[in-house]
C-alpha positions in Angstrom: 97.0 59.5 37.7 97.3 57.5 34.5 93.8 57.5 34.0 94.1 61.8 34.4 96.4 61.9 31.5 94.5 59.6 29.6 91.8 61.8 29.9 93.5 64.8 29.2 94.8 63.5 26.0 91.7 62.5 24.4 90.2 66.4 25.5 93.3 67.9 23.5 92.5 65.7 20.9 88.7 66.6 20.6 89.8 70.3 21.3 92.1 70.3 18.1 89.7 68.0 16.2 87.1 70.7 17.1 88.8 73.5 15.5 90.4 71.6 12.6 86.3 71.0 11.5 84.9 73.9 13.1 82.0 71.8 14.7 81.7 69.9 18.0 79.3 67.7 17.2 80.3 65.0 14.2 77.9 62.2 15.1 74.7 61.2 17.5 77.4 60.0 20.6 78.7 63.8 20.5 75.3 65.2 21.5 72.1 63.5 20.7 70.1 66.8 21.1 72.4 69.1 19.1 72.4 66.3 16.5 69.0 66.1 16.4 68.6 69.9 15.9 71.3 69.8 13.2 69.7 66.6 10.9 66.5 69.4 11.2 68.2 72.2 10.0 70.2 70.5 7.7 66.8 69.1 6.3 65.6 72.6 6.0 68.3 73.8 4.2 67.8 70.7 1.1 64.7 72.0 1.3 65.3 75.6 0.6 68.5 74.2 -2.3 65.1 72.6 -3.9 63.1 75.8 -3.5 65.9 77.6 -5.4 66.5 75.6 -8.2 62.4 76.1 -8.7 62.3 79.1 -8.6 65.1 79.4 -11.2 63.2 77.3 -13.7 60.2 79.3 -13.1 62.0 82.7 -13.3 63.4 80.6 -17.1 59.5 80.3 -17.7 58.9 83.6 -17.4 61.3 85.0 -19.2 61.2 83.2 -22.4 57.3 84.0 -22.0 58.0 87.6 -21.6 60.6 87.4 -24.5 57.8 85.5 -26.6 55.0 87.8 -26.1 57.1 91.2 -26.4 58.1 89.4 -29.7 54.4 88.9 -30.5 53.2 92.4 -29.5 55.6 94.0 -31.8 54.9 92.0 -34.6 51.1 92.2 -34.1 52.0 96.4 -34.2 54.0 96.0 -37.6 51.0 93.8 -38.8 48.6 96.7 -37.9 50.6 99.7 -39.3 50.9 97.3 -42.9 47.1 96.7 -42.9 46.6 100.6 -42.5 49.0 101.2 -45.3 47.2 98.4 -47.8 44.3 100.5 -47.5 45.9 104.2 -47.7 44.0 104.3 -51.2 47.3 105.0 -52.7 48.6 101.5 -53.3 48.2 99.3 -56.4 47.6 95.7 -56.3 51.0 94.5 -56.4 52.2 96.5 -53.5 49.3 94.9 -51.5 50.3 91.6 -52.7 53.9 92.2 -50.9 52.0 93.4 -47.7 50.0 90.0 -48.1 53.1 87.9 -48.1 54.4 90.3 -45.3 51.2 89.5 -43.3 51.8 85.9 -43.9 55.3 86.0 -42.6 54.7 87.9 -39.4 51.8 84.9 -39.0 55.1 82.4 -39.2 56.9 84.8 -37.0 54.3 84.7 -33.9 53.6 81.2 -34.3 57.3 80.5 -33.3 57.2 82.6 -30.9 54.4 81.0 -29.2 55.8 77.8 -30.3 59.5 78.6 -27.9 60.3 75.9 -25.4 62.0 75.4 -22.1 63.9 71.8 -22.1 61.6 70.6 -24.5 58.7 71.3 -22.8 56.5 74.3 -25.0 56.0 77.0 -22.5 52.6 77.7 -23.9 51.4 74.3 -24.3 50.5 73.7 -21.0 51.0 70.2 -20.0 51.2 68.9 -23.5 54.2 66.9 -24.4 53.4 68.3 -28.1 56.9 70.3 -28.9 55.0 72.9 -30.9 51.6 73.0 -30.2 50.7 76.1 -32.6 50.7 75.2 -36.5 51.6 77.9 -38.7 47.7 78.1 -39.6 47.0 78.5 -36.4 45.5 75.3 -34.7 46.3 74.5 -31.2 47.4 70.9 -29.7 48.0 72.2 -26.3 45.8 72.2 -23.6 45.3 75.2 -20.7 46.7 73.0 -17.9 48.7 74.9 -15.2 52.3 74.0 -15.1 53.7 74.7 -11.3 56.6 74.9 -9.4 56.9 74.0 -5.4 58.6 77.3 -3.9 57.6 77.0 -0.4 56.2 74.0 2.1 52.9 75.3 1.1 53.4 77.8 -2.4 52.9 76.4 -5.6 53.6 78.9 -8.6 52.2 78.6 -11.5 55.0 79.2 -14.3 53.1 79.0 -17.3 50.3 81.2 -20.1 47.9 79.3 -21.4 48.5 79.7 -25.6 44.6 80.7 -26.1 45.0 83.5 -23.3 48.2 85.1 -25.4 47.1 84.4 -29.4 43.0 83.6 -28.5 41.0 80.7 -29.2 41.1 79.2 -32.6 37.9 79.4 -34.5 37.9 77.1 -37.4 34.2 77.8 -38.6 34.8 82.0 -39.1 38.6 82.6 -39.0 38.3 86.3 -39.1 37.3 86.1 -35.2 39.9 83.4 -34.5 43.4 83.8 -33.2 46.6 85.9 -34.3 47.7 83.7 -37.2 44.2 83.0 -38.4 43.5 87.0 -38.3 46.6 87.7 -40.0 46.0 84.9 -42.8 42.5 86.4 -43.4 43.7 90.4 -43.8 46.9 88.3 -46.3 43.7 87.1 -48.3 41.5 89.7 -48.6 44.8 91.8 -50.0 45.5 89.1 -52.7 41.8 89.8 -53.5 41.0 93.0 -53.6 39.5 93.8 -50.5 40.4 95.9 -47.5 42.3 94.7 -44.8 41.3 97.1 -42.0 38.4 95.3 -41.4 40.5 92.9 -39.3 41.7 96.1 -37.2 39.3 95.4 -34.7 40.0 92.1 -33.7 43.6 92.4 -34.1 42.8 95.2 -31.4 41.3 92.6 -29.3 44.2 90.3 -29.2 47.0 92.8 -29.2 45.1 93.5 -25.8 45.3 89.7 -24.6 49.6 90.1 -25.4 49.6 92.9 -22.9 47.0 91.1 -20.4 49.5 88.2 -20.6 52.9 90.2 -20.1 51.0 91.7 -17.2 50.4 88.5 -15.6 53.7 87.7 -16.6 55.4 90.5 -15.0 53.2 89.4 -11.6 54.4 86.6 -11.5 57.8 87.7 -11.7 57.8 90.1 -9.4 56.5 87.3 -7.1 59.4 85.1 -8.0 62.0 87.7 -6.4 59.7 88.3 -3.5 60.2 84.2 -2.5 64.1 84.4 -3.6 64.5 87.0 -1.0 62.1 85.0 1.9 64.3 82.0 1.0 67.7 84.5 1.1 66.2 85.6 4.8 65.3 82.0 5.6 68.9 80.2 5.0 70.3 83.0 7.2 68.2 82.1 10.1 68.8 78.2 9.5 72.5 78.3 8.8 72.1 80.8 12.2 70.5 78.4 14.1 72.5 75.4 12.9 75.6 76.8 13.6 74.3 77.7 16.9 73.4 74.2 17.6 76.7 72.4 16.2 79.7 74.5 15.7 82.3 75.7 17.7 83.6 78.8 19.2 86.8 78.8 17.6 88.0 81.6 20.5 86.9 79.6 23.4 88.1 76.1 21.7 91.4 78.1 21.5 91.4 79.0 25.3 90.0 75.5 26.4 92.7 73.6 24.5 94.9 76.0 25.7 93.9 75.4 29.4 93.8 71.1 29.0 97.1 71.4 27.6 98.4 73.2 30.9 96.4 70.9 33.1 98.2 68.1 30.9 101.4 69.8 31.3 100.7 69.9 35.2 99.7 66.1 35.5 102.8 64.9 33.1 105.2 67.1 35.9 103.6 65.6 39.0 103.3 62.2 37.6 107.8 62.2 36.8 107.6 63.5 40.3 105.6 60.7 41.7 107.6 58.2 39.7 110.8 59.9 40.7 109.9 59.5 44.6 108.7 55.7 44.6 112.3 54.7 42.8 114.2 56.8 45.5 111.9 54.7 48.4 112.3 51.4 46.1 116.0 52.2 46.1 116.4 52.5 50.2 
């Protein structure tokens, strides 16, 4: 009989310990397979916390890019309506001077932009720990190296735009057919001396094109980014699913279990005063 309440006790403990945590199973003695199960799930679920924070760096990637090059594009734009008001035929030299200096600036104002950096790290510098890899005159000390992030067991995205596929390739022996600022700082110089700038329409033409080719890989790559936020969404669901299936309790039944032991306890306590009760009686005649 003592043994009976003993036994009873520590169920109505584990019952009430059950519901004060919510789960049944607190260590390996509880239930080695439902353990198990649970040190897998909850494996899967660091995993997918990792995915996350990945694929909120790259989604920061691509949105300073996308920033960056919308920047560029509508600087490139102003650049082209000034080169095709130089040449209107209705402009002395000093007005074309001021375009000149214009021209110069916007040069500044896309090398910054190509220049903008997540942690530290240029986003279109590739793997180069150079914190601005575009010189105002255009050179490049970046390299085209793929910086990826890890969003699945077997996806690696790629987060960055290589600088010569947004501005072009730098061309030190004939900077007319170089990249952005280069093209810019030739059309500045011709203006200073005399000559038109429009001749550098069509290659500003050619880059403006490699801005939009690079937002629209940009914007891919985005729109991959929410496509694995949502798999991993659907994912945790089905984990946290299956681990709380494995190790956590149902609160209703735990309720009606404890409720049960406690009347099986209640029962025992009764027949053991009973028991006792008798034997002193017998003791006593």
């Amino acid at each position: 009989m003592k043994r009976t309440i003993g036994s009873l006790q520590s169920r109505i403990a584990t019952h009430q310990t059950n519901i004060a945590t919510g789960t049944r199973v607190r260590s390996m003695s509880d239930d080695p397979a439902a353990a198990a199960q649970a040190f897998k799930f909850n494996r899967q679920l660091r995993h997918l916390d990792q995915y996350s924070r990945n694929l909120d760096d790259a989604k920061t990637w691509l949105n300073l890019a996308d920033q960056a090059t919308q920047t560029i594009d509508d600087r490139m734009t102003r650049a082209r309506n000034l080169m095709l008001q130089a040449d209107s035929g209705v402009l002395g030299q000093d007005p074309r001077s001021a375009i000149a200096e214009e021209l110069r600036g916007i040069a500044a104002e896309v090398s910054d932009a190509l220049n903008i950096t997540r942690a530290g790290h240029p986003i279109f510098g590739g793997t180069s720990s150079n914190d601005a890899p575009f010189a105002a005159n255009g050179t490049f000390s970046g390299n085209g190296n793929a910086v990826l992030r890890s969003v699945s067991d077997t996806v690696r995205l790629q987060v960055n735009i290589a600088g010569d596929d947004v501005a072009g390739t730098f061309n030190a022996a004939d900077p007319p057919a170089g990249n952005i600022m280069q093209v810019l700082y030739a059309a500045a110089s011709d203006l200073d001396n005399g000559l038109p700038a429009s001749t550098h329409l069509d290659r500003m033409d050619v880059l403006q094109q490699s801005v939009h080719s690079a937002q629209a890989t940009i914007g891919s790559r985005q729109r991959a980014v929410d496509g694995h936020e949502e798999r991993i969404a659907d994912t945790r669901v089905t984990v946290e699913a299956n681990r709380s299936e494995a190790v956590d309790v149902d609160i209703t039944r735990e309720l009606l279990d404890l409720k049960a032991t406690e009347v099986s306890y209640q029962a025992s306590i009764g027949v053991a005063g009973r028991v006792l009760n008798s034997s002193v009686m017998d003791f006593l005649r």
